[in-house]
N, C-alpha and C positions, 0 to 999 in steps of 0.2 A: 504494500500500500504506500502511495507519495505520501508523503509531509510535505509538498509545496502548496503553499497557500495560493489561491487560483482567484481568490480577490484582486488581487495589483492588474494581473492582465485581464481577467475581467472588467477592471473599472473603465482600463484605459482604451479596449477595445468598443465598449458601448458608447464613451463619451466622443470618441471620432467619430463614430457612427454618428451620433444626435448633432456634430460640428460644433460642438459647444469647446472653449477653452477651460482649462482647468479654473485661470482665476473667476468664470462667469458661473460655472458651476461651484466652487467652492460657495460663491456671492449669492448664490439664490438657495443653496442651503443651510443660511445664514453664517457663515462662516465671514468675520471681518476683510474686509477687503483688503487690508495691507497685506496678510497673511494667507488668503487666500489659495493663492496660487500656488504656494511652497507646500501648503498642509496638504494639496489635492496630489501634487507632485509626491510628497513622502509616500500619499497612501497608493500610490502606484508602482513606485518605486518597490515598495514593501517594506519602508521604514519606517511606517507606523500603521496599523490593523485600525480603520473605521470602526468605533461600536456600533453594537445593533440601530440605536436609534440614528446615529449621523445613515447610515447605510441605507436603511429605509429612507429617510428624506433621500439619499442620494436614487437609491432606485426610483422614488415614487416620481422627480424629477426630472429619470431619462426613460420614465414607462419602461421598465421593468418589475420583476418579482424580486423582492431578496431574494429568495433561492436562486437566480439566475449568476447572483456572484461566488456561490460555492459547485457551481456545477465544472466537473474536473474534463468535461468533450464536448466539443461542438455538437453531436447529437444531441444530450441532455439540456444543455442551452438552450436549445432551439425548441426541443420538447416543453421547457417550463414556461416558455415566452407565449409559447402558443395553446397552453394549458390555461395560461392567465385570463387568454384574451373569449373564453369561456365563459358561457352563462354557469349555472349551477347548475342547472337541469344537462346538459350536456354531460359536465363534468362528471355527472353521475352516470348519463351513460355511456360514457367514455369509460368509467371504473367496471361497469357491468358488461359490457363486452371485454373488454381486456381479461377480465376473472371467468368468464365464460370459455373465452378464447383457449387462455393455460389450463383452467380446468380438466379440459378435454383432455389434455394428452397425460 
């Protein structure tokens, strides 16, 4: 099993995506603006681990799941993002066919 933490390239891969700079995201999930841009930088880096709560503003911010910053493969990534963007009712039969599906065999 890794012990790399998949936050850092996570963070830094969604936020290219969304075109946002570190110091604009730092700045809209209140994080001081002078500082900003360093503290976004360390948590990419992986010189310092977001807490849960900064994490969540940070995902809530680039539409993501938390879960999408500890997902260790681009398949799982990609599955949580599109789990997200689920009603409830789906989800549910998303989980019922899935358990259906493995049951079988």
């Amino acid at each position: 099993m890794s012990t790399n933490n998949p936050i850092p390239g996570r963070l830094k891969e969604i936020r290219k995506q969304a075109k946002i700079s570190q110091k604009k995201l730092g700045v809209c999930i209140g994080i001081d603006e002078s500082s900003a841009s360093g503290r976004m930088n360390q948590y990419e880096k992986g010189k310092h681990t977001p807490d849960i709560g900064t994490l969540k503003k940070i995902a809530d911010e680039l539409g993501v799941p938390v879960s999408y910053f500890y997902c260790e493969d681009e398949e799982s990534a990609e599955l949580v993002c599109l789990i997200d963007k689920l009603t409830k009712a789906d989800k549910n039969s998303l989980i019922d066919y899935i358990k259906n599906r493995y049951q079988e065999k």
